[in-house]
Every structure is written in C-alpha cells, then in structure tokens.
DRENPABA-199871 format. One record per residue: x, y, z of N, C-alpha, C in turn; residue in three letters. Coordinates in Angstrom, 1 decimal. Example, Ala and Ser with C-alpha at 12.3 -4.5 7.8 and 13.67 -1.06 7.14 Angstrom:
13.2, -5.7, 7.8, 12.3, -4.5, 7.8, 13.2, -3.3, 7.8, ALA
12.8, -2.2, 7.1, 13.7, -1.1, 7.1, 12.9, 0.0, 7.9, SER
! end
This chain:
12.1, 200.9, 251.3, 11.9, 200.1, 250.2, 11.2, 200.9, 249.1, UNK
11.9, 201.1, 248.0, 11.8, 202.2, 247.0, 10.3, 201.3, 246.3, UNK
9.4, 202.0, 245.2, 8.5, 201.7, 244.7, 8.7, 201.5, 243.1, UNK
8.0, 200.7, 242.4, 8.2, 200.8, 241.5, 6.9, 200.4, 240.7, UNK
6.5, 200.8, 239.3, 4.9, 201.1, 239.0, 4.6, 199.4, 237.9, UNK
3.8, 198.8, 237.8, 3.5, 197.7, 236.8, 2.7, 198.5, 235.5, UNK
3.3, 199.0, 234.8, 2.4, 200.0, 233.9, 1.7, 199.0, 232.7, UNK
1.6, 197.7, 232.8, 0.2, 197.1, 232.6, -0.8, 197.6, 233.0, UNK
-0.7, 197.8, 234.7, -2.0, 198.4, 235.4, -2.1, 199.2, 235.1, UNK
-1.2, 200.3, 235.2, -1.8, 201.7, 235.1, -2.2, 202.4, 234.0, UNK
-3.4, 203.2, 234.9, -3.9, 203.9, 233.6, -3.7, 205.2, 233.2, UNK
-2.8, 206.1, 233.9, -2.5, 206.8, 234.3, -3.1, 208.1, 234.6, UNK
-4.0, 207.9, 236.0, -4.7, 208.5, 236.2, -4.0, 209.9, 237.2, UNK
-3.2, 209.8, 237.4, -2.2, 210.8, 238.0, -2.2, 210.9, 240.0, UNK
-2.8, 210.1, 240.5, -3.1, 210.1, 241.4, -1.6, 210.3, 242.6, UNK
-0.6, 208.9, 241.8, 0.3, 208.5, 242.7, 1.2, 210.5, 242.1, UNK
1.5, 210.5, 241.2, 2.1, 211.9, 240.9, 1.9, 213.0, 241.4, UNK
0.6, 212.9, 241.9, 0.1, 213.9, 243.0, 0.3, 214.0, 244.1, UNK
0.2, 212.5, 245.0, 1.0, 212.7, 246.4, 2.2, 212.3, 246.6, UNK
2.6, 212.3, 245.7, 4.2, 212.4, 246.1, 5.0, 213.0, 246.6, UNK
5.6, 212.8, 247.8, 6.1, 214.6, 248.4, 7.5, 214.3, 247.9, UNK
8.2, 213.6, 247.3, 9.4, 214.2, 246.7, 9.7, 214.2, 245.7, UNK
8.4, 214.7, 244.5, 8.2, 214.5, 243.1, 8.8, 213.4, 242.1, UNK
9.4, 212.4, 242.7, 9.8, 211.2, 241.8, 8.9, 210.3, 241.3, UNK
7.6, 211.1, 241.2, 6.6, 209.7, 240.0, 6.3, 210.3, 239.4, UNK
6.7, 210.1, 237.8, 6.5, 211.0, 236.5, 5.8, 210.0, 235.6, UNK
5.1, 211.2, 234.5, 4.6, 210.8, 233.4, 5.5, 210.1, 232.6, UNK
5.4, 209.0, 232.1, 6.4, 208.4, 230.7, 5.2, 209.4, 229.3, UNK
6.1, 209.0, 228.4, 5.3, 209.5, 227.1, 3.7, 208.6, 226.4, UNK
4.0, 207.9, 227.2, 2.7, 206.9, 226.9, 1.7, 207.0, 227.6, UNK
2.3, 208.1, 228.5, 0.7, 208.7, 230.1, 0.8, 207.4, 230.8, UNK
1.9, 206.7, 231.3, 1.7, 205.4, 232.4, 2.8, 206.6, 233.5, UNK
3.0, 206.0, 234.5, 4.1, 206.4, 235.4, 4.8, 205.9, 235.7, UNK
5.7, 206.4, 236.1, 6.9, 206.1, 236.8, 8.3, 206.5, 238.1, UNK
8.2, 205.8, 238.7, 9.0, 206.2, 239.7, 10.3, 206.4, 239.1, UNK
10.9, 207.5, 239.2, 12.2, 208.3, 238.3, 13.5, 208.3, 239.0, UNK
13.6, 208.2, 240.1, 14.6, 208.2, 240.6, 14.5, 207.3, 242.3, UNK
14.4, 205.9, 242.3, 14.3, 205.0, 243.1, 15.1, 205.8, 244.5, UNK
16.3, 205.9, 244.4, 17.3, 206.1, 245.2, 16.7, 207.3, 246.5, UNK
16.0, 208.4, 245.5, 15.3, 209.2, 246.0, 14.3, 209.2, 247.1, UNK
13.3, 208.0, 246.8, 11.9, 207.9, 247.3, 12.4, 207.7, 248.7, UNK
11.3, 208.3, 249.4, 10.8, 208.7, 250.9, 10.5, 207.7, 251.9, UNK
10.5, 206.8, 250.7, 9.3, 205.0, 251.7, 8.7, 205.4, 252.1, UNK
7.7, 206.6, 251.8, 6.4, 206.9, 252.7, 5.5, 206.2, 252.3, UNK
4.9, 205.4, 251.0, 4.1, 204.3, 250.1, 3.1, 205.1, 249.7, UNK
2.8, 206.3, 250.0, 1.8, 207.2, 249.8, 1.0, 206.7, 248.3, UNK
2.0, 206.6, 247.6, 2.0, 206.4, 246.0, 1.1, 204.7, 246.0, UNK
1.7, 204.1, 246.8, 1.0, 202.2, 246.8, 0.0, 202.1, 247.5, UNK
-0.3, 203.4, 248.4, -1.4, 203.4, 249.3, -3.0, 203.9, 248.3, UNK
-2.2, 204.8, 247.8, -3.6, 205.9, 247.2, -3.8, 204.7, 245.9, UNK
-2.9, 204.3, 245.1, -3.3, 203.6, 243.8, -4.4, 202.7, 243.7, UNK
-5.5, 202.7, 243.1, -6.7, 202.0, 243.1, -6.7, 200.7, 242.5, UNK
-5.8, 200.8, 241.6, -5.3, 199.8, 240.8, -4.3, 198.6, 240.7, UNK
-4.2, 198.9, 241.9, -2.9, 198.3, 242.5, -1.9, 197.9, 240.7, UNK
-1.3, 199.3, 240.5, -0.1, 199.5, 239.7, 1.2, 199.0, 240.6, UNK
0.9, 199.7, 241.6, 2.3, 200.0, 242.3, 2.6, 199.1, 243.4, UNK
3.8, 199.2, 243.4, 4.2, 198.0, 244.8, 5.7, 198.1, 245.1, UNK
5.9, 197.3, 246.1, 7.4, 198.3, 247.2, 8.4, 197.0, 246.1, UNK
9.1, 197.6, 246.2, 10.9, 196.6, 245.9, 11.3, 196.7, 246.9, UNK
11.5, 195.3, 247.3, 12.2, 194.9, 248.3, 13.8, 195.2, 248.2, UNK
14.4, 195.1, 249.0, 16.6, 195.8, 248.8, 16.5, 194.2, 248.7, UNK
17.6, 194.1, 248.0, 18.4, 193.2, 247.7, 19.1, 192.3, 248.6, UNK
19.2, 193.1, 249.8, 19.8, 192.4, 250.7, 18.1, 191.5, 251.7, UNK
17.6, 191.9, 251.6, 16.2, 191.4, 251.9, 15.8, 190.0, 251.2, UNK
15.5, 190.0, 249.6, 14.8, 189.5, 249.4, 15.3, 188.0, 249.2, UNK
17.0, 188.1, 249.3, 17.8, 186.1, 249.4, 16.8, 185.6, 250.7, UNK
16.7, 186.4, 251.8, 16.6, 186.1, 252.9, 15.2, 185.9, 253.0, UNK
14.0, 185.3, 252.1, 12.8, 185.5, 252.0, 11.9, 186.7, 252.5, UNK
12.5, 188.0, 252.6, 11.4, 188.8, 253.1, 10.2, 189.2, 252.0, UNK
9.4, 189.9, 252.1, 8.5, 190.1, 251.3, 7.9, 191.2, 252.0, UNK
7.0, 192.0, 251.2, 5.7, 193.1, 251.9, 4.8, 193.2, 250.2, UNK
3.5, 193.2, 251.0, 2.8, 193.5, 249.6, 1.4, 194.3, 250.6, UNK
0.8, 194.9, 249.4, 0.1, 195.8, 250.1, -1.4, 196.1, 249.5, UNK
-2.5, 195.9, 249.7, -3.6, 195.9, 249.2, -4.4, 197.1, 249.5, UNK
-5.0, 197.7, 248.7, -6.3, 199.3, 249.0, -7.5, 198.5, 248.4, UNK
-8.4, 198.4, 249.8, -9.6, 197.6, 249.6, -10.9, 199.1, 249.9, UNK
-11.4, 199.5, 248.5, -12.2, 200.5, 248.4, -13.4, 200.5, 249.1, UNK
-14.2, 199.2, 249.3, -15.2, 198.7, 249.8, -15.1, 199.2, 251.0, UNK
-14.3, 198.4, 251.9, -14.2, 198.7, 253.1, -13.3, 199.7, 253.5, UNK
-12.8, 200.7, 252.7, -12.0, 202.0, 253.0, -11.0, 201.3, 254.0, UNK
-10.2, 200.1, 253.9, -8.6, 200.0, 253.9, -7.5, 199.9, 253.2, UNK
-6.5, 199.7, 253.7, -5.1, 199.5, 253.5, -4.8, 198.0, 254.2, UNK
-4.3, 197.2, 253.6, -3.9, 196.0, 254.4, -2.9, 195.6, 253.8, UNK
-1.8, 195.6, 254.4, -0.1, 195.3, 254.6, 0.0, 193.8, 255.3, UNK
0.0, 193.3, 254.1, 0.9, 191.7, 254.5, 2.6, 191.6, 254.9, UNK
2.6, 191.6, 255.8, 5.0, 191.5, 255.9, 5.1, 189.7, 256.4, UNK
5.8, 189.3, 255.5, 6.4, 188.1, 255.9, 8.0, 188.6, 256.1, UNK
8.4, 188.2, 257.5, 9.7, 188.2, 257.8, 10.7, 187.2, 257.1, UNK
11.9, 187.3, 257.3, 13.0, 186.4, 256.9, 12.5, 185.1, 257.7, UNK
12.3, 184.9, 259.2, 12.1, 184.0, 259.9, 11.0, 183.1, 259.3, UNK
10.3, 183.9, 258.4, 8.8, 183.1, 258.0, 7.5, 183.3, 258.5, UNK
7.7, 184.3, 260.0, 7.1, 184.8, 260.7, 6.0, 185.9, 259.5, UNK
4.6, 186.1, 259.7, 4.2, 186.6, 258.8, 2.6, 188.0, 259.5, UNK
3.3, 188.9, 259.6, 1.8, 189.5, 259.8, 1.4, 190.5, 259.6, UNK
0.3, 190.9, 259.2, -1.1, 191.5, 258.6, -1.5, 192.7, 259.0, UNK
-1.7, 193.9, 258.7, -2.0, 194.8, 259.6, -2.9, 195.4, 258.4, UNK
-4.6, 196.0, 258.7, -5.0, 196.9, 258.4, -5.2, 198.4, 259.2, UNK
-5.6, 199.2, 257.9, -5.5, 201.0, 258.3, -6.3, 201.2, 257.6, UNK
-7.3, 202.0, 258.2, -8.8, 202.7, 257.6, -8.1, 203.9, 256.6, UNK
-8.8, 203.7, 255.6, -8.0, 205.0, 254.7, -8.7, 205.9, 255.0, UNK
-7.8, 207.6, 255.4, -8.7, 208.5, 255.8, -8.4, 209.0, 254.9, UNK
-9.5, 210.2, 254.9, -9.6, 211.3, 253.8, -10.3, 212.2, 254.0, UNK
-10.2, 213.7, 254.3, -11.0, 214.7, 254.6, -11.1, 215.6, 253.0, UNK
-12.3, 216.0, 253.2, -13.0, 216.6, 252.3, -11.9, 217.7, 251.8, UNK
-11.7, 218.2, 250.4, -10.7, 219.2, 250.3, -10.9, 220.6, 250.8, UNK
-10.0, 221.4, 251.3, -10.7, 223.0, 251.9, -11.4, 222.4, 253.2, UNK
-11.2, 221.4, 254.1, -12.4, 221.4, 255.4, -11.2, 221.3, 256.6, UNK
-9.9, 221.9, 256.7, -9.2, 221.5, 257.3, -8.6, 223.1, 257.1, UNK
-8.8, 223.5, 258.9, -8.5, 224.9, 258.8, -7.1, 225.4, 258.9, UNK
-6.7, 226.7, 257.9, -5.3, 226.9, 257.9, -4.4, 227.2, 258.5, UNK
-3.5, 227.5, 258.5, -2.6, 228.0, 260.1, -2.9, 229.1, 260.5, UNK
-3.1, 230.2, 259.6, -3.7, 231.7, 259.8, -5.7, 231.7, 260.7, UNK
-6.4, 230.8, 260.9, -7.5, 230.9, 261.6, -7.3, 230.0, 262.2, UNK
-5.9, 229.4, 262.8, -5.6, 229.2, 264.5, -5.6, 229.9, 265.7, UNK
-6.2, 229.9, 266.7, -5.8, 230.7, 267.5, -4.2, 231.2, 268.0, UNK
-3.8, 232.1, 268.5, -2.4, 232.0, 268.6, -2.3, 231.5, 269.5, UNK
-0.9, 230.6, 269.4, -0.4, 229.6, 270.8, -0.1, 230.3, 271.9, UNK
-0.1, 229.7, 272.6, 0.8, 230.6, 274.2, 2.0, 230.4, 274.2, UNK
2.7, 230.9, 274.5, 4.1, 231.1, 274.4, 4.7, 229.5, 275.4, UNK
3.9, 229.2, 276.4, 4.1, 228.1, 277.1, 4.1, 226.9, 276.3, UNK
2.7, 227.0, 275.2, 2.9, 225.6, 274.5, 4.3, 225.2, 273.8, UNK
5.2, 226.0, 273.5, 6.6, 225.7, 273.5, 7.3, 224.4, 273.9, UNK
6.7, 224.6, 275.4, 7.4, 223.6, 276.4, 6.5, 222.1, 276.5, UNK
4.9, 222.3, 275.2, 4.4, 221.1, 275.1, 4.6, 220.1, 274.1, UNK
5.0, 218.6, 274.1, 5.0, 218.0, 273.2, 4.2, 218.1, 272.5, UNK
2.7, 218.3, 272.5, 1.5, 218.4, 271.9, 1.3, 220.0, 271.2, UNK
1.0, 219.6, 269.8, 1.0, 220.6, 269.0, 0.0, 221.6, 269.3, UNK
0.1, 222.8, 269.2, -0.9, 224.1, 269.3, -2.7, 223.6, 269.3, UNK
-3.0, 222.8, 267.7, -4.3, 223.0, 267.4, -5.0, 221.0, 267.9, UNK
-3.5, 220.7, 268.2, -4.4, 219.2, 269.0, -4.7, 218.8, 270.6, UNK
-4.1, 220.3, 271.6, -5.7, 220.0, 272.6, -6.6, 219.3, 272.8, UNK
-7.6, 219.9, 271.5, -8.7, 219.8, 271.3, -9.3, 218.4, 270.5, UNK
-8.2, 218.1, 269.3, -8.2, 216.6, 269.3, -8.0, 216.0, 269.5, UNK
-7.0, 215.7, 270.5, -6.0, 214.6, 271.3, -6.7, 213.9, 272.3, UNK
-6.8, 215.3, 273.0, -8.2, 215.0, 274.1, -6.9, 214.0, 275.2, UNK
-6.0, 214.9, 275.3, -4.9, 214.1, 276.7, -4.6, 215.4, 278.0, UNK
-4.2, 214.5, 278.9, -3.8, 215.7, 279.8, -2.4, 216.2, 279.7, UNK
-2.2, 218.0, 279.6, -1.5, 218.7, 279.2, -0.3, 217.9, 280.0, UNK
1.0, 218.2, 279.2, 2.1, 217.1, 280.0, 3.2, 218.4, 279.7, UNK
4.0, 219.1, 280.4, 5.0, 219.8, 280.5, 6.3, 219.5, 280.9, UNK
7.1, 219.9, 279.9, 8.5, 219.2, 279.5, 9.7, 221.0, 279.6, UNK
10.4, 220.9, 280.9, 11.1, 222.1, 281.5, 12.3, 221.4, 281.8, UNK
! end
C-alpha cells in the first residue's frame, strides 16, 4: 500500500526523504514532500513510521477499500512506539505496537572490523556477526 504525504502537516523537515530506500519522496517547490512515483514505493512505511507529524499515511488499493479495509498508523514519541491499527474487510480489527529503535549514528560496527567468517558459516542460516546477538544454538543446513 503505496504512501502518500498530507502537506498541511508537513513541515518539511526532510526526514521521510532521507529514509527512503527507493528515493521516491521528494521536495515540492514549496519544501513540503512528496511521494513521486506511488507505483514505485517498497511498502516498507519507513517514511509513516519515522514522520513525527503524522504527514504521512498508507493508501489503501482500490480493490481494498469497497471492501471496508483500512490501516492507519500512529508514532507515539513519549513512549518510543509505533502502533498500527488494521481493520480487516470482515470488520475484524487489530492493533499491534513496535518500540521504535534507534542506534546512535557511527555505533554500529562496519563490515571491515568483523571478524572473518568461517567458511562453514556458509551452511548457517544465521548471519556471520549475529552469534553473538541471537544468542541460539548453531543450526546446520547440508
């Protein structure tokens, strides 16, 4: 479900244009934003997630919204969440919060001061440097 910006809200502080990973939210000439190419977007919400302002919010498809579905999505700064309301077509309706994470910029070490993998971790589902934060027992796939 593509996004699209309420540029009443926005102030355009550049935030959603920054995490965008497929560059489709641009400056208009008036410094508000805008999602540029709907068709494009990732549905990753990155852009409705980060927005403080709640500017931004999902479009529902067309084929969705006869059928009563909805999603709307709130960033509650206080308590550092995310809370996603989904009402289904059935009317069925539910709620999910996500602690918004955020690490410090530069605190997150690069690929180059990893240790090198073993050639075995190949054959592990579990990525090289999560071991250590996964904290599971090693599971091998031959």
């Amino acid at each position: 479900m593509p996004t699209f910006v309420y540029t009443s809200r926005c102030v355009g502080c550049g935030d959603c244009v920054d995490i965008c990973p497929s560059d489709i939210m641009h400056y208009t000439k008036d410094r508000k934003t805008v999602n540029i190419e709907p068709d494009a977007c990732w549905e990753c919400l990155n852009c409705v997630k980060v927005c403080a302002r709640f500017a931004i919010d999902v479009r529902s498809y067309a084929d969705f919204v006869p059928m009563g579905h909805s999603i709307s999505v709130f960033r509650d700064e206080k308590s550092q969440k995310v809370y996603w309301r989904i009402k289904y077509r059935n009317g069925k309706v539910k709620e999910f919060a996500f602690p918004i994470r955020t690490t410090p910029w530069g605190s997150i070490r690069p690929p180059y001061e990893m240790p090198e993998p073993d050639p075995q971790d190949l054959y592990s589902p579990v990525l090289s440097f999560e071991k250590e934060s996964v904290k599971r027992a090693e599971v091998s796939i031959k």
